[in-house]
C-alpha positions as YAML, in Angstrom:
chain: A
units: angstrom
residues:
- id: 1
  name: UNK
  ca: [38.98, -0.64, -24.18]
- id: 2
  name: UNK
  ca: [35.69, 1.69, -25.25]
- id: 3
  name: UNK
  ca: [32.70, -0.32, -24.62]
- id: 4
  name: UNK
  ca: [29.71, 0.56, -27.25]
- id: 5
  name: UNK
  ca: [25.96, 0.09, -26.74]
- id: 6
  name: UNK
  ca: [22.76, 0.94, -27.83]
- id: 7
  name: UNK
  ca: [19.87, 2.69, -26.16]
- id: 8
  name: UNK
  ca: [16.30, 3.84, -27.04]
- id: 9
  name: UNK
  ca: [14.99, 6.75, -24.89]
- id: 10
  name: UNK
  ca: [11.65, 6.44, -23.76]
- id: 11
  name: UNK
  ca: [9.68, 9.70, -23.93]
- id: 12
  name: UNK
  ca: [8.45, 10.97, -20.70]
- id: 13
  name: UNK
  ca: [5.15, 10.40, -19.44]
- id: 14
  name: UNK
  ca: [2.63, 13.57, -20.56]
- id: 15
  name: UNK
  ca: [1.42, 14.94, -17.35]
- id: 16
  name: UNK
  ca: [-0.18, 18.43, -15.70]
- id: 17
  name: UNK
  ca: [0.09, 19.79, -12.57]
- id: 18
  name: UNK
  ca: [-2.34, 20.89, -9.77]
- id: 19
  name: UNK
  ca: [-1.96, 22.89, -7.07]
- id: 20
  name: UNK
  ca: [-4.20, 21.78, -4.18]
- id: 21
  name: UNK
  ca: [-5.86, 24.11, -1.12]
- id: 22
  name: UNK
  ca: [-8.00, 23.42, 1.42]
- id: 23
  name: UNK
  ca: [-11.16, 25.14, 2.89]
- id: 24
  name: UNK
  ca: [-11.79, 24.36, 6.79]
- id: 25
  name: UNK
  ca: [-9.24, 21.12, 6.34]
- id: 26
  name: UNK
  ca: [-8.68, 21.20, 9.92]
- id: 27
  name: UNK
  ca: [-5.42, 20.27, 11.59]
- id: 28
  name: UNK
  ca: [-4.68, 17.40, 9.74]
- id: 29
  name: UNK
  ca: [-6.54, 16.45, 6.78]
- id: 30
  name: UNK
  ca: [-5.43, 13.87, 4.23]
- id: 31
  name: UNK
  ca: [-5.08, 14.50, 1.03]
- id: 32
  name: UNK
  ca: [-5.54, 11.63, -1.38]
- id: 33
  name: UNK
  ca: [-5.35, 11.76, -5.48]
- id: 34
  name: UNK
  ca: [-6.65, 8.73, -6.92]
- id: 35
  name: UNK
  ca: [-6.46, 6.82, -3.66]
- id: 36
  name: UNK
  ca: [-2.76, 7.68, -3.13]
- id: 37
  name: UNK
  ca: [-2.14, 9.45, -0.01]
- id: 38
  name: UNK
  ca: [-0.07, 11.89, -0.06]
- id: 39
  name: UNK
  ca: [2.52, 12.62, 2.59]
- id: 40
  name: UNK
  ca: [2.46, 16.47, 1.86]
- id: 41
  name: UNK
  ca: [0.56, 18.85, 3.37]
- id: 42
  name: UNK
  ca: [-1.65, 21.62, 1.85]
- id: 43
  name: UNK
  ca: [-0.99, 23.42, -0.15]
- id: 44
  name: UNK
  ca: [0.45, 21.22, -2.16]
- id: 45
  name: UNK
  ca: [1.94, 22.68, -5.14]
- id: 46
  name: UNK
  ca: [2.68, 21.40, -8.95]
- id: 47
  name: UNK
  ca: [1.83, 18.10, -8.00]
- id: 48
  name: UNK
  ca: [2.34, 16.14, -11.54]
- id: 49
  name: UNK
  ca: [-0.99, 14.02, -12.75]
- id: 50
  name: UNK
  ca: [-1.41, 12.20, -16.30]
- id: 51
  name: UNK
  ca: [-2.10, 14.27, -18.54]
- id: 52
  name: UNK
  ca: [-5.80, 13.23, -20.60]
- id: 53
  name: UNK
  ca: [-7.34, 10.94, -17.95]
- id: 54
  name: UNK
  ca: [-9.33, 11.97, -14.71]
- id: 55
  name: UNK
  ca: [-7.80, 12.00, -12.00]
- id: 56
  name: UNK
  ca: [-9.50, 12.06, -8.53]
- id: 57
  name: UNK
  ca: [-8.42, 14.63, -5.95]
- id: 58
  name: UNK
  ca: [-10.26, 13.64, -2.25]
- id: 59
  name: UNK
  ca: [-9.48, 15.76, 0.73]
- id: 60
  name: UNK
  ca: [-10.71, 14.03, 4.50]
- id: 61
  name: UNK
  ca: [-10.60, 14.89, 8.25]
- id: 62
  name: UNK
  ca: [-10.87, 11.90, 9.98]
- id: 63
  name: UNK
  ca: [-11.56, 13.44, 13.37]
- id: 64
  name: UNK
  ca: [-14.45, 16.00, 12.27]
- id: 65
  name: UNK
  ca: [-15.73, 13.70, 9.36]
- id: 66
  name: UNK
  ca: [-15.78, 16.09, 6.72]
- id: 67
  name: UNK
  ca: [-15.09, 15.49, 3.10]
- id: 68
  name: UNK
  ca: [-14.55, 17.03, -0.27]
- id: 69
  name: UNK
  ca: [-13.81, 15.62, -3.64]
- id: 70
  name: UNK
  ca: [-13.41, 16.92, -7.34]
- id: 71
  name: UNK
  ca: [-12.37, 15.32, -10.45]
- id: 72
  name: UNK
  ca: [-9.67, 16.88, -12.75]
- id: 73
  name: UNK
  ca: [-8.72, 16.23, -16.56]
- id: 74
  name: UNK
  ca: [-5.49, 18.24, -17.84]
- id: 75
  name: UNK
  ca: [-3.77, 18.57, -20.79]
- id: 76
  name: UNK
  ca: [-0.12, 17.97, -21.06]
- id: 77
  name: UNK
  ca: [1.87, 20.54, -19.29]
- id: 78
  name: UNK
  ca: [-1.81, 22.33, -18.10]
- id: 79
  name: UNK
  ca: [-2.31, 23.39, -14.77]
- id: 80
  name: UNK
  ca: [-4.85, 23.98, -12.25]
- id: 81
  name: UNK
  ca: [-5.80, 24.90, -9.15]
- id: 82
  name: UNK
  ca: [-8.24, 23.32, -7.12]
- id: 83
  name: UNK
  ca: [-9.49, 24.12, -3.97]
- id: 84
  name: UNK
  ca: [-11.43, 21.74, -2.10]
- id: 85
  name: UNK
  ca: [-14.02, 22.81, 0.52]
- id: 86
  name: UNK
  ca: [-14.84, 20.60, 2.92]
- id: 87
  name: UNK
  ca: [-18.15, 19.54, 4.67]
- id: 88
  name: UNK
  ca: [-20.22, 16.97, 6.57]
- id: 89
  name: UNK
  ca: [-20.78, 13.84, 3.94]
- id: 90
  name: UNK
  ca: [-24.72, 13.94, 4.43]
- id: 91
  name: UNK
  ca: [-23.97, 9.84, 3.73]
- id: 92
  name: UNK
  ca: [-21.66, 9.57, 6.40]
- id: 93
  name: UNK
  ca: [-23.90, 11.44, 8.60]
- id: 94
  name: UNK
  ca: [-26.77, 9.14, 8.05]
- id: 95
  name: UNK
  ca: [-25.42, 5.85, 9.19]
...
């Protein structure tokens, strides 16, 4: 009754790992890394990226409009902290 098969394991995805804080992020900013929102709230800790591409990291307060963004490029297994300040966008101020 032994059943036999074959499989190929796939190697796992190369990724690194930020850890994400916020400066004057208000009660309820939203955190969003390469458009993804993220459910979790700062700080947000080991959060996996792919490793060798960049990889937006956007923090927002919708109710006091301010912003901050920085872009991040890790090696595999590298990680990083990155602290976001946020401000006024002078763009979003203009309109």
């Amino acid at each position: 009754n032994a059943v036999t098969f074959n499989a190929t394991l796939q190697p796992l995805p190369k990724a690194g790992y930020i850890t994400i804080t916020l400066v004057a992020g208000g009660e309820n900013p939203v955190v969003e890394v390469n458009g993804q929102r993220l459910g979790e709230r700062p700080p947000i800790t080991n959060y996996p990226i792919p490793a060798g591409v960049p990889v937006t990291v956007k923090a927002r307060n919708p109710f006091s409009g301010t912003v901050a963004e920085q872009i991040v490029t890790l090696g595999d297994n590298q990680k990083k902290h990155v602290e976001l300040i946020l401000k006024v966008d002078d763009q979003t101020r203009r309109r």
